[in-house]
N, C-alpha and C positions, 0 to 999 in steps of 0.2 A: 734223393731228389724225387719229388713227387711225380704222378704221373705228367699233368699237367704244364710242369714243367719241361718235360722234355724234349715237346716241340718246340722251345722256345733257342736252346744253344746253337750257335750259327756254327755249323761244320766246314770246312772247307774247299767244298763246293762251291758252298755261299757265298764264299769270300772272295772267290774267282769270279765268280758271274758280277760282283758289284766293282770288282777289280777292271773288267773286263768292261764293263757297261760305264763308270768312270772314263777309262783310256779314251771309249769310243765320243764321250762327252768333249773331252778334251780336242780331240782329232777333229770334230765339226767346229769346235768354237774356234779353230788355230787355221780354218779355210778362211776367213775373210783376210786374217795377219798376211797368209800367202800372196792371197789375192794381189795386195798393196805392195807388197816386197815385191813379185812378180813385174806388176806395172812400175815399182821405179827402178828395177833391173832393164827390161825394155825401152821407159826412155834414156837410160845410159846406153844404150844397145847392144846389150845382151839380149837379143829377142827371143833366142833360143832357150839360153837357161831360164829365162823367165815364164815362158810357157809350160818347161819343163816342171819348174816349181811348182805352178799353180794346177799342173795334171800331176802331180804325186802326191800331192796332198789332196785333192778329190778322191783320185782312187785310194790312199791311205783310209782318211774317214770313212768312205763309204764301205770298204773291205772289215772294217771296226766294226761300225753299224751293222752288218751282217754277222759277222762273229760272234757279238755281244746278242742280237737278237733271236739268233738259234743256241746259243749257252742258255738263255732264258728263259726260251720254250722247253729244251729240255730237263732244267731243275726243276721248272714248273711243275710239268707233267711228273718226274719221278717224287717231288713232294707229294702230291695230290692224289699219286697211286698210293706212297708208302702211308699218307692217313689215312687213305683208305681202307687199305688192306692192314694196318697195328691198330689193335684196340684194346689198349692199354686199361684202357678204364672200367669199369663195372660199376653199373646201375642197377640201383636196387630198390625197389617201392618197397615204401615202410607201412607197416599194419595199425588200425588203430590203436595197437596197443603199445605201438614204442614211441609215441608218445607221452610228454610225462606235463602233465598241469597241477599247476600246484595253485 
């Protein structure tokens, strides 16, 4: 595998943070679903469970949204140190002489 390539394999870390930032997608798109389940829990009058619903699934998502958004400061950050710091590669200026014209 070349050097160039290396950065390229998703390890799984990676695969957690997108896992993880997925879920948290999920969880805000399924507050409006609450929302509406909620309100026609209430008018049946369950008022209770339906307020409950529509507060556990705000706090759900938004506990997601933070999980997902500190998982992805920190891959971030360990990506962007470890290019940092690996330097795989070697650069080399060529002399006029290794070129060849024909």
């Amino acid at each position: 595998m070349a050097a160039w390539d290396a950065g390229r394999t998703v390890r799984w870390s990676t695969k957690v943070v997108i896992a993880v930032a997925l879920l948290a997608v999920l969880l805000v798109a399924a507050v409006p679903v609450a929302l509406f389940v909620g309100l026609i829990m209430m008018v049946l009058g369950h008022v209770v469970g339906g307020l409950a619903l529509f507060g556990a699934s705000i706090l759900a998502a938004g506990a997601a949204v933070v999980i997902a958004s500190l998982s992805g400061v920190r891959h971030l950050r360990k990506t962007v140190s470890r290019m940092v710091t690996e330097r795989d590669y070697r650069v080399v200026s060529l002399g006029r002489d290794d070129y060849h014209y024909e």
